[in-house]
PyMOL CGO cylinders between C-alpha atoms (Angstrom):
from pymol import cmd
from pymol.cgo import CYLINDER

trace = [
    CYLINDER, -28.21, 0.55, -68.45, -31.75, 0.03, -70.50, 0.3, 1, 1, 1, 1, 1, 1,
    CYLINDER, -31.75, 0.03, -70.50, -31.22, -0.27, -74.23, 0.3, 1, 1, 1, 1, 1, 1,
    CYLINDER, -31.22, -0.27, -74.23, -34.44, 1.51, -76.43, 0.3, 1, 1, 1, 1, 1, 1,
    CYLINDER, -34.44, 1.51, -76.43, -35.23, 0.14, -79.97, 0.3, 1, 1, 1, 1, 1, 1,
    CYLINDER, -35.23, 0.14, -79.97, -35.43, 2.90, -82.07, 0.3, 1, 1, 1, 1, 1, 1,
    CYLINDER, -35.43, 2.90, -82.07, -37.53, 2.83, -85.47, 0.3, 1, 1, 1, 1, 1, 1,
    CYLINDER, -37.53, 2.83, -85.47, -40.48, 0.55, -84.82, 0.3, 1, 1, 1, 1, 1, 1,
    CYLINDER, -40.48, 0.55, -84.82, -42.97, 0.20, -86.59, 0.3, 1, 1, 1, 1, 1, 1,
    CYLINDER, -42.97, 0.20, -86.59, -40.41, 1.08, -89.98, 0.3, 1, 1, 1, 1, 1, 1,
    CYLINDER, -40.41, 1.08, -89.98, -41.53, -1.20, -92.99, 0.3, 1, 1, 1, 1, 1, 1,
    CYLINDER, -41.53, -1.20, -92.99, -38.46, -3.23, -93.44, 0.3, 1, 1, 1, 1, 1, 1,
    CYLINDER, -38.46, -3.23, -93.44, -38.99, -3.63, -89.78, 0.3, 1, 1, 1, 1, 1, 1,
    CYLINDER, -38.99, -3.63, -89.78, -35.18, -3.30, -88.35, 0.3, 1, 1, 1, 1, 1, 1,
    CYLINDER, -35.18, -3.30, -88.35, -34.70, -0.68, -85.32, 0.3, 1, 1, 1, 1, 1, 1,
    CYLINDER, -34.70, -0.68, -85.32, -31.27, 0.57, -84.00, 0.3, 1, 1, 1, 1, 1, 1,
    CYLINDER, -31.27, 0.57, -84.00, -30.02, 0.07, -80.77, 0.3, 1, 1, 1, 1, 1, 1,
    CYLINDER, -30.02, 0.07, -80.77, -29.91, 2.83, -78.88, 0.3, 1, 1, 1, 1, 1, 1,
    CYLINDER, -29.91, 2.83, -78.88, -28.27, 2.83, -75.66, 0.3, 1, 1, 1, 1, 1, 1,
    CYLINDER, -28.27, 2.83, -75.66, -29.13, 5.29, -72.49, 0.3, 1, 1, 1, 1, 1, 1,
    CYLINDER, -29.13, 5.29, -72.49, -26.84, 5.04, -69.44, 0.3, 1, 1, 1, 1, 1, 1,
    CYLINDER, -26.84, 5.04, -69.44, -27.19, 6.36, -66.02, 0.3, 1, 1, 1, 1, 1, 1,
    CYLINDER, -27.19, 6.36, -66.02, -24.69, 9.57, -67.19, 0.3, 1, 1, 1, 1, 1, 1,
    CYLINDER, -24.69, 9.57, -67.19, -27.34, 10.64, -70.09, 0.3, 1, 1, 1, 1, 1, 1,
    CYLINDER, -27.34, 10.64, -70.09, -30.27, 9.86, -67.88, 0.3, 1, 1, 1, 1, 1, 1,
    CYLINDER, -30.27, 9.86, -67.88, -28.00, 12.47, -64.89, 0.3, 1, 1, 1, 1, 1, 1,
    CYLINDER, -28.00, 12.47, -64.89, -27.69, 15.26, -67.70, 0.3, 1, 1, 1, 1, 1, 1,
    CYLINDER, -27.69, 15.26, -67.70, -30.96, 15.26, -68.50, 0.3, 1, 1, 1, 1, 1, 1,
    CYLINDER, -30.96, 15.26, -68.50, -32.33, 15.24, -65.18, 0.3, 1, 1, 1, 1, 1, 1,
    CYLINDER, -32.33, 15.24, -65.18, -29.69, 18.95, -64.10, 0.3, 1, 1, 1, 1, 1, 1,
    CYLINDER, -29.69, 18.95, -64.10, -31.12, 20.15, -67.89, 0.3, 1, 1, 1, 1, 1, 1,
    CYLINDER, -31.12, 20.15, -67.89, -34.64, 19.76, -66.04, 0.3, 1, 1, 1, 1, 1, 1,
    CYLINDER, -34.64, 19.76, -66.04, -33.95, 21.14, -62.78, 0.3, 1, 1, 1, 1, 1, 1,
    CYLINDER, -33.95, 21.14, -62.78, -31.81, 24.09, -64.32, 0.3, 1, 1, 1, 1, 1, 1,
    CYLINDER, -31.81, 24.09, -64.32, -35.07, 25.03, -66.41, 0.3, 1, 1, 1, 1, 1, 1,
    CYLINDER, -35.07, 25.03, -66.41, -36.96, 24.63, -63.31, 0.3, 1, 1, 1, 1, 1, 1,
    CYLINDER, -36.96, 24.63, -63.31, -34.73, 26.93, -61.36, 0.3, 1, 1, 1, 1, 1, 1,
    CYLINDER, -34.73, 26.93, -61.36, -34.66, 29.61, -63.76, 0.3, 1, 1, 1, 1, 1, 1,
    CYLINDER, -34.66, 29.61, -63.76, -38.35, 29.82, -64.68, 0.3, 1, 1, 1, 1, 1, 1,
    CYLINDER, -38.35, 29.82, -64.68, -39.05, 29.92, -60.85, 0.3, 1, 1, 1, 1, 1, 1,
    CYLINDER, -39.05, 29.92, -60.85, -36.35, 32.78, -60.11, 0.3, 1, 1, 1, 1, 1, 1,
    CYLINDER, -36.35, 32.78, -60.11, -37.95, 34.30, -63.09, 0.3, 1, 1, 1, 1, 1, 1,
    CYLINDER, -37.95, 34.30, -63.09, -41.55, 34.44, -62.26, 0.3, 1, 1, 1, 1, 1, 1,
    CYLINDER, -41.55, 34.44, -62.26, -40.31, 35.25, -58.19, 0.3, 1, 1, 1, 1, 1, 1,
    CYLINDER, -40.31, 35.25, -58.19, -38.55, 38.29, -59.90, 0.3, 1, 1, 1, 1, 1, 1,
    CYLINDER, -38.55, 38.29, -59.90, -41.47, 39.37, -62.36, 0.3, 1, 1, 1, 1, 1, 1,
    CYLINDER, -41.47, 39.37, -62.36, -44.43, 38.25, -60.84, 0.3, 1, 1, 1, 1, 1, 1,
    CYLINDER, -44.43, 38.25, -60.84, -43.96, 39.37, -57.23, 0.3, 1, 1, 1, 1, 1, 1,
    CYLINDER, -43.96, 39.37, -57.23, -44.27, 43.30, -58.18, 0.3, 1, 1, 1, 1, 1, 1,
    CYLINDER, -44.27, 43.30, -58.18, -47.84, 42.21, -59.28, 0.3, 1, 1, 1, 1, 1, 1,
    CYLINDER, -47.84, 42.21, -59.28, -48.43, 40.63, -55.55, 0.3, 1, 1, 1, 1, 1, 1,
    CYLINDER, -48.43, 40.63, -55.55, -51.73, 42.55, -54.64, 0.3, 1, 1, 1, 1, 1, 1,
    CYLINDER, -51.73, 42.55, -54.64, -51.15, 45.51, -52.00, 0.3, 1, 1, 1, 1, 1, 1,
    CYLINDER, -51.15, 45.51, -52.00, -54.32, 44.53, -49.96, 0.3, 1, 1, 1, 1, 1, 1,
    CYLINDER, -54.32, 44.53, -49.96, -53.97, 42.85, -46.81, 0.3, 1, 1, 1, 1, 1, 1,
    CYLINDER, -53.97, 42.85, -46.81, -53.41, 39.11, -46.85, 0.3, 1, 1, 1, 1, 1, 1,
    CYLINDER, -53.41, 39.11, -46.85, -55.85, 36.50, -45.78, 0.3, 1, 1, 1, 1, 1, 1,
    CYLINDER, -55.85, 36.50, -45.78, -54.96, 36.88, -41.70, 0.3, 1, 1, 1, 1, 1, 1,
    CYLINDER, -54.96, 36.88, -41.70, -55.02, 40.84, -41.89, 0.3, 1, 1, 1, 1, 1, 1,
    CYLINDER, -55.02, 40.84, -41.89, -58.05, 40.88, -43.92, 0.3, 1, 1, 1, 1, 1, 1,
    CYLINDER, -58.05, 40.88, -43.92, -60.27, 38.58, -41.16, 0.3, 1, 1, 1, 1, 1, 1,
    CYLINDER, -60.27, 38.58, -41.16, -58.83, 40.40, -38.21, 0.3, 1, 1, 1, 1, 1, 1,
    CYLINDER, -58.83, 40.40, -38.21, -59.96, 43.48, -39.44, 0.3, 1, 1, 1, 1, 1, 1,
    CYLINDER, -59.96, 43.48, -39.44, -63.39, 42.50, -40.76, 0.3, 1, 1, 1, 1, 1, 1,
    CYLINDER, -63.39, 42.50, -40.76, -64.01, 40.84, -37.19, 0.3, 1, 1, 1, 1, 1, 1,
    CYLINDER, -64.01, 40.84, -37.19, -62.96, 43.90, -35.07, 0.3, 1, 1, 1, 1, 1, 1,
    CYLINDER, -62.96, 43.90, -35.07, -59.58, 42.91, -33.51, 0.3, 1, 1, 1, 1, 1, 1,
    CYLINDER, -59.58, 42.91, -33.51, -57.05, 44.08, -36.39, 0.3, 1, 1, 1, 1, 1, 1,
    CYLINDER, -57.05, 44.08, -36.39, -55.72, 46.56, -33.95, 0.3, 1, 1, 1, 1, 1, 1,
    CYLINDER, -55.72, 46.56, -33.95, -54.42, 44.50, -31.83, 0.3, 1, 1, 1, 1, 1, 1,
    CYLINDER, -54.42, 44.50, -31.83, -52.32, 43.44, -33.66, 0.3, 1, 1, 1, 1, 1, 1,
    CYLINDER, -52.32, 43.44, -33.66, -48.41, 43.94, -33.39, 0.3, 1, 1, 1, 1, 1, 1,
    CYLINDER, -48.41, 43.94, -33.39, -45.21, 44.75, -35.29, 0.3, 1, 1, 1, 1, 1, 1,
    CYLINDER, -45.21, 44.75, -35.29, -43.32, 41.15, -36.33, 0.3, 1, 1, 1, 1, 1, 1,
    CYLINDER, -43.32, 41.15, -36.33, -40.05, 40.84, -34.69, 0.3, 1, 1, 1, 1, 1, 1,
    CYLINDER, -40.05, 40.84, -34.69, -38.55, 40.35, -38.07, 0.3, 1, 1, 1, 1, 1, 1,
    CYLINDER, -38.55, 40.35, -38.07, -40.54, 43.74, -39.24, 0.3, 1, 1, 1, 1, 1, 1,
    CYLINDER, -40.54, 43.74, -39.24, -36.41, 45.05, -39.40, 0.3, 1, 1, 1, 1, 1, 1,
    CYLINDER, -36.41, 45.05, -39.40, -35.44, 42.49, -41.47, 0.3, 1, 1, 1, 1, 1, 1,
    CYLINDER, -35.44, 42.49, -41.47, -33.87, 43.56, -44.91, 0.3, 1, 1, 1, 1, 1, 1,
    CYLINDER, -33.87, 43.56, -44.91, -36.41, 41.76, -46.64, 0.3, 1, 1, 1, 1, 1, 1,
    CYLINDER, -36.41, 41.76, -46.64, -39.39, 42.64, -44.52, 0.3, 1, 1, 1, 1, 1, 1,
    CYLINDER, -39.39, 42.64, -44.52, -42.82, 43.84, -46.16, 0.3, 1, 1, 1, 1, 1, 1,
    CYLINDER, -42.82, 43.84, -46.16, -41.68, 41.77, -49.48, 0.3, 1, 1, 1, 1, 1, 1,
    CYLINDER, -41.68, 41.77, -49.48, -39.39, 44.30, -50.66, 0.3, 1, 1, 1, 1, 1, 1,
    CYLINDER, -39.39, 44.30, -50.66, -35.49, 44.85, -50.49, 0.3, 1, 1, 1, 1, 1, 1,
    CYLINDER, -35.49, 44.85, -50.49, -34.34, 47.38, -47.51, 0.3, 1, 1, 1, 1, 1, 1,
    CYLINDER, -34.34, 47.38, -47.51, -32.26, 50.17, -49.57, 0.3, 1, 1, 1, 1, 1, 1,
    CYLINDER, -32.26, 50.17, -49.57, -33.55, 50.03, -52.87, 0.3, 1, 1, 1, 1, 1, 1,
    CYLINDER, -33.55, 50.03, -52.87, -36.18, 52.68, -53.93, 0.3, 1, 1, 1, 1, 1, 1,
    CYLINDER, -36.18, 52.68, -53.93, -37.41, 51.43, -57.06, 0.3, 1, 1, 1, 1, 1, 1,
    CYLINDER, -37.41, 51.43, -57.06, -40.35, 49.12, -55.69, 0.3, 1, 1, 1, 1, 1, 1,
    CYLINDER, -40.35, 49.12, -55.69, -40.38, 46.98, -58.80, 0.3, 1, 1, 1, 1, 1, 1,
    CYLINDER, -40.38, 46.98, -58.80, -36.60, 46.06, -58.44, 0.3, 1, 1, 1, 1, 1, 1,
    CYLINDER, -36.60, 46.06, -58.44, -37.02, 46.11, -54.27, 0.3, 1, 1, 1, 1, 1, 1,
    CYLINDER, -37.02, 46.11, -54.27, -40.02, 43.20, -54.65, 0.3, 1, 1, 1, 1, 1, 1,
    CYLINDER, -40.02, 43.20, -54.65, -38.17, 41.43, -57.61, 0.3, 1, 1, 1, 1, 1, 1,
    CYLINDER, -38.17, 41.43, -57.61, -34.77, 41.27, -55.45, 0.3, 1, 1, 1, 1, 1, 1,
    CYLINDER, -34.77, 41.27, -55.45, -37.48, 40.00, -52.14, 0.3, 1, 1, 1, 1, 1, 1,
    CYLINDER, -37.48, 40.00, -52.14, -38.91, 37.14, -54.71, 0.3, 1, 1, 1, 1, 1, 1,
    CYLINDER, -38.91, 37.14, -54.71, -35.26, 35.80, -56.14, 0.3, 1, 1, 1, 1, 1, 1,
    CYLINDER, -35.26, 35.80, -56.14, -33.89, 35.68, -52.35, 0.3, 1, 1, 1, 1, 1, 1,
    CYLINDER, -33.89, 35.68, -52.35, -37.02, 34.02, -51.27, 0.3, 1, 1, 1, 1, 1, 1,
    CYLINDER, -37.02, 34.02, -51.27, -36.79, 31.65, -53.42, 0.3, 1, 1, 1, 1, 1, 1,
    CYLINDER, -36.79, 31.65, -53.42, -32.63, 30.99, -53.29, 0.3, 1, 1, 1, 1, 1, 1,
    CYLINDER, -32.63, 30.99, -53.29, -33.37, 30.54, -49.66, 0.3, 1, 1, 1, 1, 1, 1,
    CYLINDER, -33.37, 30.54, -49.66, -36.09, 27.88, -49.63, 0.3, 1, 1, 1, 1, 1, 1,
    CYLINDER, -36.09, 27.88, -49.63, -33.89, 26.12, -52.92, 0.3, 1, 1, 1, 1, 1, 1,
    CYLINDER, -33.89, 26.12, -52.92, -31.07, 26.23, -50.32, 0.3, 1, 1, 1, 1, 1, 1,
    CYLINDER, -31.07, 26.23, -50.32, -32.65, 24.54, -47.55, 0.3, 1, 1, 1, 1, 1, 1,
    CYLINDER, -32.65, 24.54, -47.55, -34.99, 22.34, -49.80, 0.3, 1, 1, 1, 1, 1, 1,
    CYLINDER, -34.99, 22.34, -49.80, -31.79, 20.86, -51.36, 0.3, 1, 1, 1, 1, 1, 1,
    CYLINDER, -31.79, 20.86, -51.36, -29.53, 20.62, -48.14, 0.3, 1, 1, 1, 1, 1, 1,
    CYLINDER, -29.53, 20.62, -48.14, -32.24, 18.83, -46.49, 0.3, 1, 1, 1, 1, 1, 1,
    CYLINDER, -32.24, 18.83, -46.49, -32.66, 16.50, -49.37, 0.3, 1, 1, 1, 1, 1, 1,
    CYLINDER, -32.66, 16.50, -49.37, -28.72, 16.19, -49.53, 0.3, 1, 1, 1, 1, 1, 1,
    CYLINDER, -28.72, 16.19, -49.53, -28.59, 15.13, -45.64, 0.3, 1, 1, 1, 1, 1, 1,
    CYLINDER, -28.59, 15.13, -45.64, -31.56, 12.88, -45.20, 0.3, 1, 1, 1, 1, 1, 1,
    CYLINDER, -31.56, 12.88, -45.20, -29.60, 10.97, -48.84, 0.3, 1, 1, 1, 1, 1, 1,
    CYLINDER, -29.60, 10.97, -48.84, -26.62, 10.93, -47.22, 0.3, 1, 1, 1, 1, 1, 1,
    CYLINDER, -26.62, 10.93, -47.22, -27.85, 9.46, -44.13, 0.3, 1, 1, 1, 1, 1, 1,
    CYLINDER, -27.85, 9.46, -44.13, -29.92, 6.69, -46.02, 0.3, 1, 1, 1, 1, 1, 1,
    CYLINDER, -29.92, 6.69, -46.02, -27.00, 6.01, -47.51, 0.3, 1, 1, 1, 1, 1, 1,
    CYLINDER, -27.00, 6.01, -47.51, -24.60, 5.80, -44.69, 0.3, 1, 1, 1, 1, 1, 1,
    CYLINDER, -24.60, 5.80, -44.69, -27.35, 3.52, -43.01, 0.3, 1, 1, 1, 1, 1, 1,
    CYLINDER, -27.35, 3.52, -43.01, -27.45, 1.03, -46.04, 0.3, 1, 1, 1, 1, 1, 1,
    CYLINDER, -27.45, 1.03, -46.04, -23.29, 1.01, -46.01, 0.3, 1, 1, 1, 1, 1, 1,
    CYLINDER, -23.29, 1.01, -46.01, -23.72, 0.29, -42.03, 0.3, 1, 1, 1, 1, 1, 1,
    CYLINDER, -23.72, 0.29, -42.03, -26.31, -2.36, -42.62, 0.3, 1, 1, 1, 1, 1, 1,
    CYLINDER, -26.31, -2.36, -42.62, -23.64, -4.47, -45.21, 0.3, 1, 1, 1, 1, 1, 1,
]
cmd.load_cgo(trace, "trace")
């Protein structure tokens, strides 16, 4: 637990003790992450309609060195979300917003199971270790 003066630099000089715990410090840190997450699914549903409709990076050099015909359907290419857009849904706006949010809840997933097993496993190793 750290304890915080409050109100220094007041001219009768007296602060308040303020105390922030490991619980307060845990609230704040979700409040963060929540805001994260929803600004991110946000801009993954908004911003990915905007996504330009050329051909990326790879595509672009294999085409302006001669051997972009070679090249051959992905074995994902029947995916649901293949192409960036949603399998089923006509409006292209909704179909590339849908592509973004699932994207992104996929990556979130794994990012944070990872996290949660490699934590778990330090800790199990420090419980071993005593």
């Amino acid at each position: 637990m750290t304890v915080q003066m409050e109100g220094e630099g007041r001219a009768n000089g007296e602060g308040q003790l303020k105390e922030r715990g490991p619980l307060k410090d845990r609230v704040r840190l979700k409040v963060v992450v929540l805001l994260g997450v929803l600004i991110v699914l946000g801009l993954a549903g908004v911003v990915s309609f905007h996504a330009s409709g050329s051909p990326d990076g790879l595509e672009r050099v294999a085409e302006d060195h001669g051997f972009g015909h070679t090249a051959e359907d992905s074995a994902t290419g029947d995916s649901p979300l293949a192409d960036y857009a949603t399998r089923g849904v006509d409006n292209p706006r909704l179909s590339g917003g849908i592509a973004g949010v699932a994207g992104v809840v996929v990556v979130l997933g794994l990012g944070t199971g990872i996290a949660y097993a490699l934590r778990r496993r330090a800790r199990d190793r420090r419980e071993s270790a005593d």
